[in-house]
N, C-alpha and C positions, 0 to 999 in steps of 0.2 A: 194113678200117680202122675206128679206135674212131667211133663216131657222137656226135662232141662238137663244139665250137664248133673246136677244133685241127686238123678236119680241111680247114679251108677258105682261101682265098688270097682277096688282096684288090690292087689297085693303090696303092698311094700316090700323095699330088699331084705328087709328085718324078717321079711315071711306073714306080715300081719294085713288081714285084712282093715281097709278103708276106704271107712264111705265119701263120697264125694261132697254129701253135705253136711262133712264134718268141715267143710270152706265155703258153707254160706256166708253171706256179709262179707266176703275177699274180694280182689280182681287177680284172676288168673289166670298164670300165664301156664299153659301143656307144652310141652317141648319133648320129641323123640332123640335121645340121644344115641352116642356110642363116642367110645375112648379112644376107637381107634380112625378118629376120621379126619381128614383133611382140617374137616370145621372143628375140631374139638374141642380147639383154643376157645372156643365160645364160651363154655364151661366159665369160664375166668368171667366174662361180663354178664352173664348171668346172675354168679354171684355176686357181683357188684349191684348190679339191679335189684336185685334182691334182699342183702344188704339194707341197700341204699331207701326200700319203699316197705318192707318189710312192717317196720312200727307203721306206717301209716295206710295198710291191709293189703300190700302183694304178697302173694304165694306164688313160687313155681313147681310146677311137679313137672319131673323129671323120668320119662319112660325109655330105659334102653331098648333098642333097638336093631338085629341080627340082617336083615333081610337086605340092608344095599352094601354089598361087595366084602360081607364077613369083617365087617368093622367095628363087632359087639363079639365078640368070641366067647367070653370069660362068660362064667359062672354069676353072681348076686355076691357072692362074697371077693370077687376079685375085681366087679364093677365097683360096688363099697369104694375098697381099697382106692382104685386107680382114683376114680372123683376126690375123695377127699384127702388122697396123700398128693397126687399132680395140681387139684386147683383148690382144695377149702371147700369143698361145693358142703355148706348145709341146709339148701334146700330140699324137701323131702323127694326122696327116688323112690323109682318104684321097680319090680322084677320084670326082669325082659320080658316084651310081647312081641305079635307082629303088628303090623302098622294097615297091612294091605294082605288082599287076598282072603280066602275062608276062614282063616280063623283069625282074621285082627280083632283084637278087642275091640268090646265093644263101647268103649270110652271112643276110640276112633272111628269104627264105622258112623261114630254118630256127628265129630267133628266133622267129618269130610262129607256128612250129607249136608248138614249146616253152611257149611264153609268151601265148598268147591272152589280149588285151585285152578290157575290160568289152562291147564291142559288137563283138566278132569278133577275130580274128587282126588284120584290118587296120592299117596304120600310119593314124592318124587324120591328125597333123599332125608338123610339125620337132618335135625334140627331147624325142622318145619314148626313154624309156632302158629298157637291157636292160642286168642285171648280171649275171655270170657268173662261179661261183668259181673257186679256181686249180685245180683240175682240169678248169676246162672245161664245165660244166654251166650253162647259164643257172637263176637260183635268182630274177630276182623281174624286173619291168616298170614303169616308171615313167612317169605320163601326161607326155605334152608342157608342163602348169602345173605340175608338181610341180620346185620351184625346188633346183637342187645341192644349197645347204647339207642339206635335208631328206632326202637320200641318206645324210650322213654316217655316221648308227648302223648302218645296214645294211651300208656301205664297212667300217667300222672291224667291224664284230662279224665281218666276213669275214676281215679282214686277223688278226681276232685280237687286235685292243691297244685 
């Protein structure tokens, strides 16, 4: 099997498995989230990006996230809720994982070998972004402060417009 981001599965909050290259032909964006965090407001320009490139092939998939400072508490049915009754988020989520450590998914052990961060592979904190071209390759990492909108050129230079 090709060793790209397509060959991995992930759950959805709905509880349903999906495959990751069921977003061949995208450019996308992985983001570890949680509701309860400093950065959370991100949410908001996410979906705007998202939004915004959507018809012309972004995806963001959206993985809660429990492991920095219990700022992912809730259950899949009360992450649901929080996202899209506090920002509209309808980008697709997924059911909490961990990020780091022995049992992170393994959508993530494989960004962060791809993609090693300034001070190791590890997930520092929520809303580390990983982008990924439409073929499948993680091509760049973005810190947890690095706010949406400042994705944009690198979203749009992927997409091509």
């Amino acid at each position: 099997m090709e060793n790209n981001f397509y060959q991995f599965k992930a759950t959805s909050l709905q509880g349903k498995e999906v495959a990751m290259d069921s977003y061949k032909g995208k450019t996308v964006l992985v983001v570890n989230t949680a509701s309860k965090c400093g950065l959370t407001p991100q949410f908001e320009g996410l979906e705007k990006l998202y939004k915004q490139y959507k018809d012309k092939g972004l995806v963001i998939l959206g993985f809660p996230c429990n492991q920095f400072a219990n700022q992912e508490p809730g259950d899949e049915k009360s992450i649901a809720e929080g996202c899209l009754l506090n920002y509209g988020v309808t980008f697709p989520m997924f059911s909490k994982i961990d990020v780091n450590g022995d049992n992170a998914h393994p959508i993530y052990k494989y960004l962060k070998k791809e993609l090693g961060g300034i001070l190791g592979s590890k997930i520092k904190w929520n809303f580390t972004k990983f982008l990924i071209d439409a073929e499948g390759n993680p091509v760049k990492r973005f810190a947890p402060t690095t706010k949406p909108e400042k994705l944009e050129g690198h979203i749009a230079k992927l997409l091509q417009i």
